[in-house]
N, C-alpha and C positions, 0 to 999 in steps of 0.2 A: 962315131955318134957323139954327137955336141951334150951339153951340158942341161940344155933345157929341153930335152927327147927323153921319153922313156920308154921301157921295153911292154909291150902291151901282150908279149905271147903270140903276135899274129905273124909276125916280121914286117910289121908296120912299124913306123915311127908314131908314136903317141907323142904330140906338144902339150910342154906340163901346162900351160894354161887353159881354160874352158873353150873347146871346141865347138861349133855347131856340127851335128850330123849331117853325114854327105860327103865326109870327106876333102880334099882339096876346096879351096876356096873358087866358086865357079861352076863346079860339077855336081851332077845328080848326086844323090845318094842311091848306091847300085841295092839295097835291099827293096824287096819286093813291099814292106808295109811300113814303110820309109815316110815322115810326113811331109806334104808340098811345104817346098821352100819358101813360098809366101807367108803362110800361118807363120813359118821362124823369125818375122819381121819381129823389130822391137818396138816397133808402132803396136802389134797384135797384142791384144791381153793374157799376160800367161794363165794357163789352167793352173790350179792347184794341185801340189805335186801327190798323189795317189799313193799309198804307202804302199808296198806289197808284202806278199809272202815271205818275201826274204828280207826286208827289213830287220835291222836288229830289234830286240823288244827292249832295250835300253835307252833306245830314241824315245819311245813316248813317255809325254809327260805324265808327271802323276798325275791321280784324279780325272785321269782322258781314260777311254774306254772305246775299244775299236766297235763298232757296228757292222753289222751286211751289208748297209746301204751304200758303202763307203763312207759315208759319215762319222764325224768324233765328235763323242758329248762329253761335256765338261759336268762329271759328277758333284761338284764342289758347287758350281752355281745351282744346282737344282735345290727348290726352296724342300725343309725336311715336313718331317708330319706336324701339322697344327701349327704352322708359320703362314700369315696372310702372306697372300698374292695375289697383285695388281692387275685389276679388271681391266676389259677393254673403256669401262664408263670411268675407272679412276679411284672405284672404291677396291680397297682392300678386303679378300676373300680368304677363310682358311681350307688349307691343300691336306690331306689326308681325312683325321677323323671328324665326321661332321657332330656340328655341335648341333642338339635339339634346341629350337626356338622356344623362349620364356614366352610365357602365357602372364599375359598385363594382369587379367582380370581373376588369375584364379586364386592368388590369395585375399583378395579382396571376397570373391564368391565364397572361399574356404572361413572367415572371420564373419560374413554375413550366417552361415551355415550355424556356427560355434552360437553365435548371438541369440537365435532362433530356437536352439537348441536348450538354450539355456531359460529362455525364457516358457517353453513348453514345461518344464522342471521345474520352475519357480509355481506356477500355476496349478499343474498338477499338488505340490506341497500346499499348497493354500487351501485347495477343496479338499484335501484331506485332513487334514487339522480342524476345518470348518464345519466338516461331518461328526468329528470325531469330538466336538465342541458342543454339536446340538445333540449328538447321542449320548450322550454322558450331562445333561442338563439334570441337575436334582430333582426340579420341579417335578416338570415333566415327565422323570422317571417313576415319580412318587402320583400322578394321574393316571387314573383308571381312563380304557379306552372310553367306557361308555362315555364319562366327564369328559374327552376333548373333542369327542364328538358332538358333543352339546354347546361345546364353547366355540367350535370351527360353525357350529350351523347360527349360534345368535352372533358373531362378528358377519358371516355373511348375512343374515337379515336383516341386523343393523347397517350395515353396506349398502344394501337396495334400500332402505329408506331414506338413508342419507342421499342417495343418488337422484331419489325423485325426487323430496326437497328442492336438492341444486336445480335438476327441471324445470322443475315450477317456479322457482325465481325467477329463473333466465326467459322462461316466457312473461311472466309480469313484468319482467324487467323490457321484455323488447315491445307489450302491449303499450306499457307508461311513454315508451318513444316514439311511438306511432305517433300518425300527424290527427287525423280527426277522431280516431276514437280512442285517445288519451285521456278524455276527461272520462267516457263510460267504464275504460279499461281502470281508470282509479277509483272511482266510484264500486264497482264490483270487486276492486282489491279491497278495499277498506273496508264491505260489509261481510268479505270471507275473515277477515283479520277480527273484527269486534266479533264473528259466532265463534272463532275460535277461542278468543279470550274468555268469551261469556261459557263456553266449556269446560276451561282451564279454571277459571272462578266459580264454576257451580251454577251460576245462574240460568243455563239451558242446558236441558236434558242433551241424553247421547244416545247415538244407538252404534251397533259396529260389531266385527267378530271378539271374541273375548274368553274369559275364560270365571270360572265361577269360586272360592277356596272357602271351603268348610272345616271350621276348627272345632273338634268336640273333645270336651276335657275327660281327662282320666281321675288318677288319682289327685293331682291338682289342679286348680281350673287354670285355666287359662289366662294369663294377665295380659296385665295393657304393654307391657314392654314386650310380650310376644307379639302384637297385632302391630304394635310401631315397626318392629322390624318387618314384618310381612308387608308392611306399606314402603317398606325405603324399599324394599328388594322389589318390590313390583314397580316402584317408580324408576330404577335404577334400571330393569329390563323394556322400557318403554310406553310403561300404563298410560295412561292419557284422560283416563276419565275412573271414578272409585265409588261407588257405596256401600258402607258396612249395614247389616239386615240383624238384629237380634229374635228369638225363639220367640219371643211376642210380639213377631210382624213390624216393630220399630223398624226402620231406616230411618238412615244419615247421611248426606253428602261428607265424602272426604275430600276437600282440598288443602294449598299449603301451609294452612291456618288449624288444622284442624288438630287438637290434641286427645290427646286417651288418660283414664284414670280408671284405677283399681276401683271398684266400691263393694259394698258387704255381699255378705252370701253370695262370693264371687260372678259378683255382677262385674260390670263394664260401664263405664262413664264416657260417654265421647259427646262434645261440645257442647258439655252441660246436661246430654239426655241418657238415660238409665237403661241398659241392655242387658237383658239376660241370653244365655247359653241356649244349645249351639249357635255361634256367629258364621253368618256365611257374606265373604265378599265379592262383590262384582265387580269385575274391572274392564275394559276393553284397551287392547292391543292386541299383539300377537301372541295367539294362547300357548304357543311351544314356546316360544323364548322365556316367557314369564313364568310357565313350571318350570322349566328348567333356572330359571336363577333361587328358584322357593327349596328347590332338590338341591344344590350345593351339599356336598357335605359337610356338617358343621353348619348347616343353615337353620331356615326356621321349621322346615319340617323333622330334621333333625331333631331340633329342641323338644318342640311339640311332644315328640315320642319320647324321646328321651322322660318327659316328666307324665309320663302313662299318657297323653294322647295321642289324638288320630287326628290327619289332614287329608280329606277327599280332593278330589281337585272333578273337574268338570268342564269339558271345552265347547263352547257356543259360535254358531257361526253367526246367531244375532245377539247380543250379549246389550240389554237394557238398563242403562244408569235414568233414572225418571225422579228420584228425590235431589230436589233446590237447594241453594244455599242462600241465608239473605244476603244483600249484596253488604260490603263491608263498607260503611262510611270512612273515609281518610280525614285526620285531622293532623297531620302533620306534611303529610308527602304532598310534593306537587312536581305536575310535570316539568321537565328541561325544556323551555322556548330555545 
């Protein structure tokens, strides 16, 4: 046996170089599951060699891991947990733990939330401080209910007259703009305007609801500085029209001219004429607003009693002012052209 044979155990000669199966060169190969000798072409594409059972496990590589399929995966290329991996579009994906998708708007909603929240709080603190300001007012605290019930009722009266006023402007004022009946529409403004002055001046009686205030002296009579004050307070409450009456049927027009003086045997003096006791005054307006600013406490019915006497009061739903005034000549004033 030559040098390049070797002993295979079969008592065949084995050639040390790479045989093809089959044997001799030419001849079948005499096994039954033998593959055709065509597929042995080196034209043919070899198969990949199948590792088997008896392989050594020294041959595989590291980081290769045998499979059932026959297949080997390459454990070292597989991407690990939370490493992106490339989509079929190209973008980059992460492989294990999924990450939850950021929400754009929720801390923007969360800061809108904070904002809102804070401002119900600011608000909240305001009307409380604001209550806690008007409850704790001195004043106020120091006023009897009945007094800001009287005070709530002549701001609201005073309110509706002021509001038909503005009324009756705004209609004179759209009569005065009319086209053909501007001149009658002023003509009838201007003789409601002179009855009214000649009211406010004394010169024409009045009639209207009103109210009546009788002062009867105690232990001292009654002075003229008590009747001035009973005249500002009732002008102050809305009066509109005034005459003072003495115990011997005298009347007096009171207008803004009109002054008072002490005289003997607690008499009264008003614009030169001589009045004895009881004095009773007529006024027209509204007879609740005008008791109620006479009631003040500390007012003039206060006083009154305070120095031993009495103030009746007396509400009229026709309340008659009928005594004149002369008219006052001007020698200094003249109207603004």
């Amino acid at each position: 046996m030559s040098d390049e044979q070797t002993d295979t155990g079969t008592g065949w000669p084995q050639p040390a170089g790479p045989v093809r199966p089959g044997g001799p060169a030419g001849e079948p190969d005499p096994r039954p599951d033998a593959p055709d000798p065509d597929e042995l072409s080196p034209l043919a594409p070899e198969s990949p060699a199948q590792p088997g059972p008896s392989d050594d496990e020294s041959a595989v590589e590291p980081g290769v891991e045998p499979v059932d399929d026959g297949a080997t995966v390459d454990l070292s290329a597989m991407p690990r947990s939370g490493e992106p991996v490339a989509s079929s579009d190209g973008l980059a994906e992460p492989v294990g733990e999924s990450t939850a998708p950021v929400v754009a708007g929720r801390s923007r909603w969360s800061t809108a939330g904070v904002m809102i929240v804070a401002l119900l709080a600011l608000l909240g603190f305001t009307l409380v401080v604001q209550l806690k300001t008007t409850s704790t007012d001195p004043t106020l605290g120091a006023t009897r209910q009945e007094d800001l019930v009287r005070i709530l009722s002549d701001l609201d009266a005073r309110e509706s007259r002021l509001q038909q006023d503005i009324r009756a402007l705004e209609d004179s004022q759209r009569q005065l703009r009319s086209g053909e009946q501007g001149r009658q529409a002023a003509l009838d403004e201007a003789t409601r305007r002179a009855d009214e002055l000649g009211i406010l001046a004394g010169t024409l009686p009045a009639v209207g609801p009103g109210l009546t205030v009788q002062f009867d002296a105690g232990v001292k009579p009654i002075s003229a500085n008590r009747v001035l004050d009973a005249v500002q307070e009732l002008r102050g409450a809305g009066a509109e029209a005034m005459q003072i009456s003495g115990g011997d049927r005298a009347t007096v027009r009171i207008i803004a001219s009109t002054y008072f003086l002490d005289g003997d045997n607690g008499s009264l003096v008003v614009e030169g004429r001589r009045l004895t006791g009881p004095y009773t005054v007529t006024v027209i307006g509204d007879p609740a607003t005008m008791r109620t600013a006479l009631n003040i406490p500390g007012g003039v019915v206060a006083s009154v009693r305070g120095d031993g006497g009495n103030v009746t009061f007396g509400e009229r739903e026709v309340a008659e002012v009928s005594a004149l005034h002369v008219p006052i000549k001007l020698e200094h004033a003249r109207p603004v052209s």
